[in-house]
C-alpha positions as a Python dict, from the first residue, in 0.01 Angstrom:
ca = {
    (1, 'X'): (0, 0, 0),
    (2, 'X'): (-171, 239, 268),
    (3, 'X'): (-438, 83, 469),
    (4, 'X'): (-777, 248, 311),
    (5, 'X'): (-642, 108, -43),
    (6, 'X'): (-594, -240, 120),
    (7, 'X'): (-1003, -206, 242),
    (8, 'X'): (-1071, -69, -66),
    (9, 'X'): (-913, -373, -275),
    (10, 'X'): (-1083, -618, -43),
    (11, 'X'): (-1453, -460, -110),
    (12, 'X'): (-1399, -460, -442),
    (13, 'X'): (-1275, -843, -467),
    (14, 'X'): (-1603, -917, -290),
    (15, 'X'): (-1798, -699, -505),
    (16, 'X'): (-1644, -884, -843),
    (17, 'X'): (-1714, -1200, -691),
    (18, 'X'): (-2088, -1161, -755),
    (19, 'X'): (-2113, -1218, -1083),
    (20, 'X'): (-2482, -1207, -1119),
    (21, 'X'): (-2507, -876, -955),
    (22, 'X'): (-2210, -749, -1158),
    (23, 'X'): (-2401, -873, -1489),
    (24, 'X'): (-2731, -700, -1353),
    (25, 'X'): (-2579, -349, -1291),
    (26, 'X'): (-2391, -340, -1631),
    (27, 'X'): (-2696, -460, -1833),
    (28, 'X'): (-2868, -144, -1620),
    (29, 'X'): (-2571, 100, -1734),
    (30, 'X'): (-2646, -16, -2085),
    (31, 'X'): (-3015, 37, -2066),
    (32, 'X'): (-3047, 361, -1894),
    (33, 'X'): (-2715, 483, -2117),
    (34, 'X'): (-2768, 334, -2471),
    (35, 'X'): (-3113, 180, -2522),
    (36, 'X'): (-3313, 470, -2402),
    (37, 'X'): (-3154, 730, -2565),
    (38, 'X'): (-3156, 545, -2864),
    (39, 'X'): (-3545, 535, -2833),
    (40, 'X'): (-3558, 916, -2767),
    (41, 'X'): (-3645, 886, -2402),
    (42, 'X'): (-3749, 1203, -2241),
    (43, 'X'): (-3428, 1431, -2135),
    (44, 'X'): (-3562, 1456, -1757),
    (45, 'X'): (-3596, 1072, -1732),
    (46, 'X'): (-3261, 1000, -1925),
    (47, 'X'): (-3075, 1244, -1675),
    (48, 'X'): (-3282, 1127, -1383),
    (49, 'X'): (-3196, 792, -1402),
    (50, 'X'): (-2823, 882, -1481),
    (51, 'X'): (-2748, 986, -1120),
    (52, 'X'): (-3088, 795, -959),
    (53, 'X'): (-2973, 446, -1059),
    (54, 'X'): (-2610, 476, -915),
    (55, 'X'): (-2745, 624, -593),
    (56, 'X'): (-2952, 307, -542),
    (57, 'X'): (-2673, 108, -575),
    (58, 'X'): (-2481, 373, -307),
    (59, 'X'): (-2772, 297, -73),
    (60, 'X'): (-2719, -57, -70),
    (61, 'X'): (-2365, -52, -80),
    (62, 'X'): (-2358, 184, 212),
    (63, 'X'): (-2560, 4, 411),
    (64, 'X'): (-2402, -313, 365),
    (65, 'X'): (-2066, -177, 414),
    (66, 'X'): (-2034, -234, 800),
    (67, 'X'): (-2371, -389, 894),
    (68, 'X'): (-2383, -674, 640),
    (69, 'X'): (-2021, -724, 848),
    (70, 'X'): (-2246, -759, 1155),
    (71, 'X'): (-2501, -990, 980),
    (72, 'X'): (-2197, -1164, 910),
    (73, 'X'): (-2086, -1209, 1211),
    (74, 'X'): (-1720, -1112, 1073),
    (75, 'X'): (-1718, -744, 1256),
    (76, 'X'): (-1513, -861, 1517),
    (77, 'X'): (-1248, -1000, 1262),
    (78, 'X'): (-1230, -685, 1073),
    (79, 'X'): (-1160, -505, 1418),
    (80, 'X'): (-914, -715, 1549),
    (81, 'X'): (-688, -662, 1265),
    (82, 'X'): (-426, -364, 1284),
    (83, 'X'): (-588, -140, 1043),
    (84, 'X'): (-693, 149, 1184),
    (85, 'X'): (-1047, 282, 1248),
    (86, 'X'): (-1063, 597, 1030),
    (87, 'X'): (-883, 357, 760),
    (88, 'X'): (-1164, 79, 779),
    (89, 'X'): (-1400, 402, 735),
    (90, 'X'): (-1243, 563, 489),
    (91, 'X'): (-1175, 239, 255),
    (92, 'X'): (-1579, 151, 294),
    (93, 'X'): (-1636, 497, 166),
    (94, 'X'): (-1406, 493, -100),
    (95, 'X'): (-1547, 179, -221),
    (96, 'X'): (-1905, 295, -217),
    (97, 'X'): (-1821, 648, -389),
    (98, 'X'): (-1574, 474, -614),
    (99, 'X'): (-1812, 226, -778),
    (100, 'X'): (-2098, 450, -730),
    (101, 'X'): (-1938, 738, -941),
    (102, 'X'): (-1773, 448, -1199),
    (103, 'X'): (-2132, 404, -1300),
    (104, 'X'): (-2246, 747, -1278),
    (105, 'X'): (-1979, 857, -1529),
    (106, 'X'): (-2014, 564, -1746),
    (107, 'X'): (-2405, 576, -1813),
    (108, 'X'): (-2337, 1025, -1811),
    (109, 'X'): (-2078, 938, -2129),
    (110, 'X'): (-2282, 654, -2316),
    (111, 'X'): (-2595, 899, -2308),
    (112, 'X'): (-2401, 1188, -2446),
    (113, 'X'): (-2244, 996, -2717),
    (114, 'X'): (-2562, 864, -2800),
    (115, 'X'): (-2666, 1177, -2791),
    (116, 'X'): (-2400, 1323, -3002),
    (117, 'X'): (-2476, 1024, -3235),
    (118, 'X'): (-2803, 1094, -3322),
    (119, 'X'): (-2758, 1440, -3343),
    (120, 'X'): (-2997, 1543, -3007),
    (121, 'X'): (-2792, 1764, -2838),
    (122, 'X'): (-2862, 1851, -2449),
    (123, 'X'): (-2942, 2228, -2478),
    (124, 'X'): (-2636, 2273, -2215),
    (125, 'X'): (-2311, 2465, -2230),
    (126, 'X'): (-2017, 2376, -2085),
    (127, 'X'): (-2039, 2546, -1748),
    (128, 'X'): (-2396, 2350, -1676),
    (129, 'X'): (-2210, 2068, -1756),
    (130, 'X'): (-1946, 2100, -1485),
    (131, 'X'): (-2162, 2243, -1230),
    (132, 'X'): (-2428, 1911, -1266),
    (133, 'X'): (-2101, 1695, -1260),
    (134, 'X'): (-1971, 1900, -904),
    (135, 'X'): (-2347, 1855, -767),
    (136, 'X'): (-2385, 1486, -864),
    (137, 'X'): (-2023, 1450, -739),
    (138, 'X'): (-2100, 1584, -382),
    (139, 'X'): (-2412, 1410, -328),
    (140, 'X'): (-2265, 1067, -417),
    (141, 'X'): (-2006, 1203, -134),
    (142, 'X'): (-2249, 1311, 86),
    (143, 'X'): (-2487, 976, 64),
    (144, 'X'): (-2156, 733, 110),
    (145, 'X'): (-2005, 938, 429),
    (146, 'X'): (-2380, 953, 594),
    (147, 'X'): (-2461, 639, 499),
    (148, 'X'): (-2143, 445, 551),
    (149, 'X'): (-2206, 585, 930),
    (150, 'X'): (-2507, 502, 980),
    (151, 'X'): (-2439, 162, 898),
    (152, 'X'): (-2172, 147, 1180),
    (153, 'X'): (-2434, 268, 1422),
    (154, 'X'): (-2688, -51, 1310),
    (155, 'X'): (-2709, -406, 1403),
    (156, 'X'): (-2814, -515, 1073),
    (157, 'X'): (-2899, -402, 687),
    (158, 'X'): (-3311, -373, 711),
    (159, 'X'): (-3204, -67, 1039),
    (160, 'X'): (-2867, 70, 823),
    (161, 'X'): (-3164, 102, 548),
    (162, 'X'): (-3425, 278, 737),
    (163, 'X'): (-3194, 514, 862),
    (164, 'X'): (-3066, 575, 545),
    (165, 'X'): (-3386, 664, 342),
    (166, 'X'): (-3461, 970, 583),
    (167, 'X'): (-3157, 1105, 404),
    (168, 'X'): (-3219, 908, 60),
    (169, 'X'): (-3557, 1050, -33),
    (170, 'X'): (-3545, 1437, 23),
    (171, 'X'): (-3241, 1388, -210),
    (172, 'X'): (-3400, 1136, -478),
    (173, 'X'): (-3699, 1462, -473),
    (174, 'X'): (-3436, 1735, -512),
    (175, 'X'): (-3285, 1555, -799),
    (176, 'X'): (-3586, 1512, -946),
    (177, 'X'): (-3724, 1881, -905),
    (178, 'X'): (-3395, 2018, -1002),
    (179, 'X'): (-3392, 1827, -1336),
    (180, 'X'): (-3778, 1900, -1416),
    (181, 'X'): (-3677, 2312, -1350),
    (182, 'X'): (-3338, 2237, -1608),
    (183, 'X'): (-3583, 2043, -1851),
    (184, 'X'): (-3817, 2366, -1830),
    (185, 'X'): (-3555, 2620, -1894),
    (186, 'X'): (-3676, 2781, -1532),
    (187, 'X'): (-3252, 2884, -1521),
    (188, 'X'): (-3284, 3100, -1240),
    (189, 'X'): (-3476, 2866, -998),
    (190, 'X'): (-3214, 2590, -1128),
    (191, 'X'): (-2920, 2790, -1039),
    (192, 'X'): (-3046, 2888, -728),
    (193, 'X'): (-3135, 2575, -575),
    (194, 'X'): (-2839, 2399, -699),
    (195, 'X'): (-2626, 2672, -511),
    (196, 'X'): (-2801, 2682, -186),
    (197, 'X'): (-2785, 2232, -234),
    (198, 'X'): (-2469, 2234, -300),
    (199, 'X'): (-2339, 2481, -26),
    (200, 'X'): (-2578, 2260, 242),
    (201, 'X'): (-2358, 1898, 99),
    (202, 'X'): (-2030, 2057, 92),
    (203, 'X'): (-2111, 2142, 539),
    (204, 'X'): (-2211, 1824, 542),
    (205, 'X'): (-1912, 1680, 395),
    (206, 'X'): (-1678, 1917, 609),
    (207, 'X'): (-1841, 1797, 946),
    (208, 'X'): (-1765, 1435, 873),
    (209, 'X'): (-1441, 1466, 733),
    (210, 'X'): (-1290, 1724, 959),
    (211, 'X'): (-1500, 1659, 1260),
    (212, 'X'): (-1680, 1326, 1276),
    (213, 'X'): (-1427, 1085, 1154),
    (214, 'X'): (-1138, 1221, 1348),
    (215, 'X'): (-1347, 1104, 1733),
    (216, 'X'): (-1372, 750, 1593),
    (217, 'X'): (-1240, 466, 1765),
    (218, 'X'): (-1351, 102, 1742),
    (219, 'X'): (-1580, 149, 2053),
    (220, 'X'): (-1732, 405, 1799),
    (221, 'X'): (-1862, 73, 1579),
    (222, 'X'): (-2049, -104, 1885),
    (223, 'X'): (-2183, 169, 2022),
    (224, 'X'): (-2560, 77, 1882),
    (225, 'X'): (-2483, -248, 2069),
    (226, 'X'): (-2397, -110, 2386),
    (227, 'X'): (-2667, 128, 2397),
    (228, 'X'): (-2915, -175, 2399),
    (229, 'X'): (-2684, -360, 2674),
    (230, 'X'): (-2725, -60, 2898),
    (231, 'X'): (-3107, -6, 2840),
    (232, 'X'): (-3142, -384, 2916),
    (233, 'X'): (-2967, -389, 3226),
    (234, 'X'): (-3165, -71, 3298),
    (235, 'X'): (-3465, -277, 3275),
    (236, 'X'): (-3345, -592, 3442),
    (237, 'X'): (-3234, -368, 3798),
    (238, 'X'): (-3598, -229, 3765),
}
């Protein structure tokens, strides 16, 4: 067993240990992907809240994934073991984008059976299907690695959080503009904006797999902390 499968396992032994949040979330998936279909919700809302409601959950995840560690007071634990640094970062992430997409795809296939069910088709062909799936696939990527790293870089979950929702809420409005141009059969604008999007997430993913994750090292994961040190004893020689 490599060593991002073994951080991987251990996030999501923690994660099934919370049973009330694990009853929450599924009760969610069967709202958002069976009840309001069922009751003929609107198409924008129904695919809005296919891709918003696992984001949240990516948010929080992310956020918690190294500074809830902090919180915890168990950072140093996690470092001091012989797993390496790009592992612990990479096994966070998978967790996060893992369980993210689980319910992503889960809530996407109860609303189109319900769909198919009731006989109210999606006016989408095939292609539009696969290029929402790449998009929504790429921005859960794209929301774990930045916000996975930005929770290394806090001291606790309320900062990982903040920095997080400057990244969070142009997203959450693309999503929603995008969907409201699909709804309106405004095709070209769609297409457009989805290509330029996705182009801009797929750089973004590049520069942290390629580039970012390759310079970290565990002084990478205190280096919020040391900042602070050094701008106190800055203050303290004045």
């Amino acid at each position: 067993m490599n060593e991002i499968e073994i951080v991987f396992r251990m996030q999501l032994k923690e994660y099934f240990k919370d049973k009330g949040a694990l009853i929450f979330h599924l009760c969610a998936v069967v709202l958002i992907g069976i009840v309001a279909p069922v009751f003929r919700m609107n198409d924008t809302v129904l695919l809005s809240a296919s891709i918003l409601f696992p984001l949240i959950l990516l948010k929080q995840w992310t956020a918690n994934s190294f500074a809830g560690e902090k919180e915890m007071k168990t950072i140093e634990t996690l470092l001091s073991s012989p797993i390496k640094s790009k592992s612990l970062f990479y096994g966070k992430c998978m967790y996060c984008f893992v369980s993210s997409g689980v319910y992503y795809l889960s809530i996407f296939i109860l609303i189109l059976l319900v769909k198919s069910f009731t006989k109210e088709h999606f006016q989408m062909n095939f292609w539009e299907w696969v290029g929402m799936l790449i998009l929504c696939i790429q921005i859960l990527l794209t929301v774990t690695l930045i916000g996975v790293d930005r929770s290394i870089t806090s001291d606790d979950i309320q900062m990982a959080n903040s920095k997080l929702t400057v990244v969070f809420y142009p997203i959450y409005i693309y999503i929603v503009i995008l969907i409201n141009l699909f709804t309106q059969h405004l095709m070209v604008a769609t297409y457009l904006l989805s290509a330029v999007f996705l182009v801009v997430l797929m750089g973004v993913n590049s520069y942290f797999i390629f580039i970012k994750v390759k310079k970290m090292n565990r002084s990478y994961f205190f280096a919020e902390s040391y900042k602070k040190v050094g701008v106190s004893d800055e203050i303290t020689n004045i």
